[in-house]
Each structure stands twice: as structure tokens, then as C-alpha cells.
C-alpha positions as CSV (number, residue, x, y, z in Angstrom):
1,X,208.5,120.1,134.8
2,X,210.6,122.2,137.0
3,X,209.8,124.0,139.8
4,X,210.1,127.3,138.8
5,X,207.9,126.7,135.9
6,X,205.5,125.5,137.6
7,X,205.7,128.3,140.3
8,X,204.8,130.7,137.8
9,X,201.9,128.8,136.1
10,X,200.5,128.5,140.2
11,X,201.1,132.2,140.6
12,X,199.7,133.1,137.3
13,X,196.4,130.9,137.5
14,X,196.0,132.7,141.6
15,X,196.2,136.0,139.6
16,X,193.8,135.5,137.1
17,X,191.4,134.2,139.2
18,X,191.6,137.1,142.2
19,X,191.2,139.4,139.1
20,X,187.7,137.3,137.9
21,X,186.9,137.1,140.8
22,X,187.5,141.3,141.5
23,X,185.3,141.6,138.2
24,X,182.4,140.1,139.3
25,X,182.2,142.0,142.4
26,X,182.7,145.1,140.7
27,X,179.6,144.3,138.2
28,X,177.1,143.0,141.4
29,X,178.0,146.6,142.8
30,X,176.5,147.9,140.2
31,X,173.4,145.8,139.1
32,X,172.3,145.6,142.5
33,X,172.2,149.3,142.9
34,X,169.0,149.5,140.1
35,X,167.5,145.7,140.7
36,X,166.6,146.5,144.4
37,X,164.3,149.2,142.7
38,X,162.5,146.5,140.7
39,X,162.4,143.4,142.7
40,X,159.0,143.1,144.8
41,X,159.2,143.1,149.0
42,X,158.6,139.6,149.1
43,X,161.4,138.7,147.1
44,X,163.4,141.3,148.9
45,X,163.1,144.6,147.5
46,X,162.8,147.8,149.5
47,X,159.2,148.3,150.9
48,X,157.2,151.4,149.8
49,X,157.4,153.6,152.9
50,X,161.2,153.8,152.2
51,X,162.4,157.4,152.1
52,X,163.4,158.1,148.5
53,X,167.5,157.5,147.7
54,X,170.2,160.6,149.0
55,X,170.8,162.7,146.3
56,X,167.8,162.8,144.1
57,X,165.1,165.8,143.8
58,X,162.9,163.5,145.7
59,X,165.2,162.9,148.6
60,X,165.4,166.9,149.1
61,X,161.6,167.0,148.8
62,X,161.4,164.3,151.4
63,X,163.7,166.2,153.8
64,X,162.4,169.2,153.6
65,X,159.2,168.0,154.5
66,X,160.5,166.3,157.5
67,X,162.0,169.5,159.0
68,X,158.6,171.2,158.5
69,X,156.9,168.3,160.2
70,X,159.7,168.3,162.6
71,X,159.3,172.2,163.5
72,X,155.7,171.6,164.2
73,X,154.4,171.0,167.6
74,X,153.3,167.6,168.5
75,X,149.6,168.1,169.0
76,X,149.4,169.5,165.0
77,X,151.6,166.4,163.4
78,X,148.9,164.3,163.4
79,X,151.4,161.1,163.0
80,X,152.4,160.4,167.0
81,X,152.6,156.8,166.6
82,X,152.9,156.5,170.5
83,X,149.1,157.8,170.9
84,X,148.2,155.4,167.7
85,X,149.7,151.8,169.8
86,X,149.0,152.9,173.1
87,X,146.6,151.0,174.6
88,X,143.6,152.3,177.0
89,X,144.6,150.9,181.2
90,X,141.7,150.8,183.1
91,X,143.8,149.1,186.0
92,X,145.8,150.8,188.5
93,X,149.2,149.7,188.2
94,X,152.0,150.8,189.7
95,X,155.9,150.9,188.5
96,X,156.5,148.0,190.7
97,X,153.9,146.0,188.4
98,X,156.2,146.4,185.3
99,X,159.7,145.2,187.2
100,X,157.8,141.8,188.7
């Protein structure tokens, strides 16, 4: 077989397979967008405290509730994780304490 045939059955088998391979990518894009909604968290799907997806009714919903929460002083919020984790010191400790 001569080169040049051969050439062009190597360049022709590189081009189908970069365009297979393009393919598959294209069709993962879009399965994986709507399977993340269905698989369960310990398989790897989103956990439910997610905020809802950009660009749905439910995302505006979501939004607007967090300015109005936002706008709020801190004292009527009711959600300051801070005074939830923070534990009690009964010590006196000094910022010296922390560094050593």
C-alpha cells in the first residue's frame, strides 16, 4: 500500500474518532444537566439546602427572599450561624492564647 493512501486512511480514522469522541461530550452536557436532579446525595447529587437553579421562577423567589432577609437587621434574622457554633468561654484568655 502506498503512503499516501495510507496517509489518508490515518487522517480519516483521527477524524472520525475526534468527531465520536466530540459527540459524546456533547450528549453528557446534556444528560448530566437533568440526572444531578434525580440522583440521591450519597451517590452524588446536589443536597437539599441547594438554592434552586438561575433562571427559574424559583430561583427569583429564592433571591428575593434573600434581599429581604439581607435588608433586615441582624438581631431580627433569626439564622446568625455565628451565635448558633459559638461556644460559651468561661476562661479568661487573652489574644496571645490563640497565636501560642
Amino acid at each position: 500500500m502506498p503512503n499516501r493512501i495510507r496517509h489518508i486512511l490515518v487522517m480519516t480514522a483521527l477524524v472520525f474518532a475526534t468527531s465520536a469522541l466530540s459527540g459524546c461530550s456533547t450528549i453528557n452536557e446534556k444528560l448530566a444537566a437533568g440526572a444531578g436532579n434525580v440522583l440521591p446525595v450519597w451517590a452524588g447529587g446536589e443536597p437539599a439546602d441547594v438554592p434552586p437553579r438561575q433562571g427559574t421562577p424559583e430561583y427569583d423567589a429564592f433571591m428575593k427572599e434573600r434581599e429581604r432577609k439581607r435588608l433586615l437587621p441582624a438581631a431580627e434574622r433569626g439564622d446568625d450561624p455565628k451565635a448558633a457554633t459559638k461556644p460559651a468561654t468561661t476562661s479568661t484568655s487573652t489574644s496571645q492564647d490563640a497565636v501560642h
